[in-house]
C-alpha positions as CSV (number, residue, x, y, z in Angstrom):
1,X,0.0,0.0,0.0
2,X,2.7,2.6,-1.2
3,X,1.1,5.9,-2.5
4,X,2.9,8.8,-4.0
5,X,2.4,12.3,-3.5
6,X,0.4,13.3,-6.3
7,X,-1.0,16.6,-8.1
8,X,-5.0,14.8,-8.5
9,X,-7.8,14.6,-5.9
10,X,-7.7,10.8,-5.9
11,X,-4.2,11.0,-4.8
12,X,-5.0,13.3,-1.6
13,X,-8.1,11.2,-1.2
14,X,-5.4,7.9,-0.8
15,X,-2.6,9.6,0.9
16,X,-5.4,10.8,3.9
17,X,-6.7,7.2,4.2
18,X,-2.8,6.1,4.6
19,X,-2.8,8.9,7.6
20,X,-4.9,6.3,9.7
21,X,-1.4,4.3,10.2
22,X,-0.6,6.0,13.1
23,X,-2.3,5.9,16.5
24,X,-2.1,9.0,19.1
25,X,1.4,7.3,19.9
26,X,4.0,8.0,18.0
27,X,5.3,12.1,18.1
28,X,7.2,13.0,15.0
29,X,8.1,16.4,14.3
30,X,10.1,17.2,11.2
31,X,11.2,19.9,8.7
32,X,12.7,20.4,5.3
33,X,12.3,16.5,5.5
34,X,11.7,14.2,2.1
35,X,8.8,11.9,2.7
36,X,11.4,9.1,3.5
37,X,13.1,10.9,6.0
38,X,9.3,11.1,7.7
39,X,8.6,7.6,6.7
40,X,11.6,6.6,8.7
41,X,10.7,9.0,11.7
42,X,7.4,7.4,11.9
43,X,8.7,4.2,11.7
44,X,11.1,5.1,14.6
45,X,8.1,6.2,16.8
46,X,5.8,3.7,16.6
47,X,8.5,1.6,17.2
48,X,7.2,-2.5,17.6
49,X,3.8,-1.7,18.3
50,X,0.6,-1.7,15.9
51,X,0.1,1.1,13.8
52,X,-2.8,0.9,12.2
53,X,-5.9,-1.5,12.8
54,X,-6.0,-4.0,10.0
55,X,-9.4,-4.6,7.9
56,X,-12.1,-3.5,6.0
57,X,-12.0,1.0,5.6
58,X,-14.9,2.7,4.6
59,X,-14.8,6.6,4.1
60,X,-15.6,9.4,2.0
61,X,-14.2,12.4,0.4
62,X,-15.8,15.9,-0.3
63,X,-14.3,18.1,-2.3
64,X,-15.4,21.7,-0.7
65,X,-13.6,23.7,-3.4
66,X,-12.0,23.4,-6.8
67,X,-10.7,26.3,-9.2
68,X,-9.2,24.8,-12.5
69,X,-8.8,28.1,-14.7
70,X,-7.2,25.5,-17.7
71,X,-10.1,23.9,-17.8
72,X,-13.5,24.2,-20.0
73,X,-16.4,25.8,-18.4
74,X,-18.9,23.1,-19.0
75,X,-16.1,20.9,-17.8
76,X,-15.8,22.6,-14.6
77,X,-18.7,22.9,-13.5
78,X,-19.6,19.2,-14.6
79,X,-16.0,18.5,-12.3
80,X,-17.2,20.3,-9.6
81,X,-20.8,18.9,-9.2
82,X,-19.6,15.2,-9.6
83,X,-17.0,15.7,-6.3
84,X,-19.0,18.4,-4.9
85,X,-21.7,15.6,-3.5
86,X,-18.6,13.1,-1.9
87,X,-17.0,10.3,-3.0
88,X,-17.4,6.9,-1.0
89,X,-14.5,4.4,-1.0
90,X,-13.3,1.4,0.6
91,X,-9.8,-0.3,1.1
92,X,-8.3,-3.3,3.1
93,X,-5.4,-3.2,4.9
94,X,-4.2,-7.1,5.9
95,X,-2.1,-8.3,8.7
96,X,0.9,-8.3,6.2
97,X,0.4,-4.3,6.0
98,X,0.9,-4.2,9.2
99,X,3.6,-5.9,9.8
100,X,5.5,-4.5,7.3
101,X,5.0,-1.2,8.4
102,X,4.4,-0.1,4.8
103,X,5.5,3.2,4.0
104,X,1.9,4.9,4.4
105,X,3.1,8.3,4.0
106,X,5.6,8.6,1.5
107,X,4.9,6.7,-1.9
108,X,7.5,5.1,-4.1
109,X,11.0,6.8,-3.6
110,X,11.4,7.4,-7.3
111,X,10.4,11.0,-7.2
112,X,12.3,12.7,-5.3
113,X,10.7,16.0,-6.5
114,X,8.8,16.4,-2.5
115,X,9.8,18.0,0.7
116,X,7.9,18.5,3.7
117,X,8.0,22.0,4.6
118,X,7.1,21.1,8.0
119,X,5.4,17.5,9.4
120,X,3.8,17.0,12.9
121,X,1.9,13.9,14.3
122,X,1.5,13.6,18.2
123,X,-1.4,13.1,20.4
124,X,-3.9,11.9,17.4
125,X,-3.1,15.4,15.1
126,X,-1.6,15.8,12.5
127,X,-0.2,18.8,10.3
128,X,1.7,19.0,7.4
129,X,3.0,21.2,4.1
130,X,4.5,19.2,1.5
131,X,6.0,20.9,-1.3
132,X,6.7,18.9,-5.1
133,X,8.6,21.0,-7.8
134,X,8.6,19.1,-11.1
135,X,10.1,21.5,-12.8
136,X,7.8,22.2,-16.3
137,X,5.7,19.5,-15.4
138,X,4.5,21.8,-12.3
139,X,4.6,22.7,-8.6
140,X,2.4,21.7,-5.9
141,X,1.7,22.1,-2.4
142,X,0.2,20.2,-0.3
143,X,-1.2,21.0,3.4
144,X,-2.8,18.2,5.6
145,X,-4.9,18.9,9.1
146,X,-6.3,16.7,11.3
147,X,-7.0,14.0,13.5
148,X,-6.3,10.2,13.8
149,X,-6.2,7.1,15.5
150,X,-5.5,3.5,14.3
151,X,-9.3,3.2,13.9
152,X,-10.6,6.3,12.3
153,X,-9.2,9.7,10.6
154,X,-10.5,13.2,9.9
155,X,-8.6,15.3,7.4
156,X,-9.1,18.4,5.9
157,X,-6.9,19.3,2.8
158,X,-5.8,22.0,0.5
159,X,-3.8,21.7,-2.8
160,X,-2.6,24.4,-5.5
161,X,-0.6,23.2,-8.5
162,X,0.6,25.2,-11.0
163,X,2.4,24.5,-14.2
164,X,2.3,21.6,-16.0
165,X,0.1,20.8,-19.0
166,X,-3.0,20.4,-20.1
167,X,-4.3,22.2,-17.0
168,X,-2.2,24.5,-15.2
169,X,-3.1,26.0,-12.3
170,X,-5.5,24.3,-10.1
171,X,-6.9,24.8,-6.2
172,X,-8.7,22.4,-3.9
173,X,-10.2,22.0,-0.9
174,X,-11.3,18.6,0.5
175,X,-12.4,16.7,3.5
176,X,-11.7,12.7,3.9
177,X,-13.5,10.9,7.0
178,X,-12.9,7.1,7.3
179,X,-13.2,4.8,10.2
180,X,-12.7,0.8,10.2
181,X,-15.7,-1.0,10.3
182,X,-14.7,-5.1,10.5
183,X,-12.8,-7.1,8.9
184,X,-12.2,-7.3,4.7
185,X,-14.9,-8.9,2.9
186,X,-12.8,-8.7,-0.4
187,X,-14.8,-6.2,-2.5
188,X,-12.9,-3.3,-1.2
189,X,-11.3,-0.9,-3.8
190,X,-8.2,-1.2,-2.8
C-alpha cells in the first residue's frame, strides 16, 4: 500500500486514508524532510507496536472547493458537481500491512521531487505542508490537518498546482472521514 504524493484529488483522497497508520502514539516532528526521511521517523516512533488496525475501511471524500482556470467551463462545473456531493471508498489493509510497516506516508521513492515544509503527528493530530517542484511538469503544495487514530481519521486538505500541462493551475479544498468497520470482505477498492 505505497502511494505517491500526487497533483489529483484521488491521490489526496489515498494519501489521507494512509494517515490512519498511526495511533495517538507515536510524536514526529520534522522539517525540510523528504517523505522518506518522515517515513523513517514514523517508523522510529511507533516503534514495535501496531500502527494501524488491520481490515475493511470505509470513508468518504468531499471536495469543498476546486478552481481549475485551464479547464473548459462546461467541464468545470460538470467536475465540480460530480465531487462536490462526496466520494465513498473502501480499502483493506491485511495483517501483512501491518507488519510491514508499509510506507503509508511517503509513496514510491522514485520521485524525489517532495519535501515536507514542515510535518507534525503527536497526540492523534496531525499537520503537514508538503512541497513537489517538477520543474515544467508543475509545482504543488500540499497541506494536511487533522486528527487520527489507528481506527478512524478526519482530514481536511488544500492543494494548488501550477504549471504543468494540459491544465495548469489548479486549487482544492477537500475533506476525507474514514473509520474501520470489520474485517475485509474482499470487495474493497483497494
Amino acid at each position: 500500500m505505497r502511494l505517491a504524493p500526487t497533483f489529483t484529488a484521488t491521490g489526496l483522497c489515498a494519501l489521507a486514508l494512509t494517515l490512519a497508520a498511526c495511533d495517538s502514539g507515536p510524536d514526529v516532528s520534522a522539517t525540510n524532510a523528504t517523505p522518506e526521511e518522515v517515513q523513517q521517523q514514523v517508523e522510529a516512533a511507533g516503534g514495535d507496536g501496531v500502527m494501524v488496525s488491520p481490515g475493511r475501511w470505509e470513508g468518504q471524500m468531499t471536495v469543498q472547493e476546486i478552481d481549475m482556470p485551464g479547464l473548459p467551463p462546461e467541464a468545470r462545473e460538470q467536475m465540480k458537481a460530480q465531487m462536490g456531493s462526496g466520494q465513498s471508498f473502501t480499502s483493506c489493509i491485511t495483517e501483512e500491512d501491518v507488519k510491514q510497516q508499509k510506507a503509508f506516508f511517503t509513496g514510491e521513492q522514485d520521485d524525489k521531487s517532495c519535501k515536507y515544509d514542515h510535518f507534525t503527528m503527536e497526540n492523534g493530530k496531525v499537520s503537514a505542508l508538503l512541497k513537489c517542484d517538477r520543474g515544467e511538469e508543475g509545482r504543488m503544495e500540499m497541506t494536511m490537518n487533522g486528527d487520527y487514530a489507528p481506527d478512524r481519521y478526519r482530514m481536511e486538505m488544500a492543494s494548488k498546482a501550477e504549471g504543468g500541462a494540459p491544465m495548469g493551475a489548479m486549487t482544492m479544498k477537500m475533506m476525507v472521514e474514514a473509520k474501520r468497520v470489520g474485517a475485509c470482505t474482499g470487495d474493497e477498492e483497494g
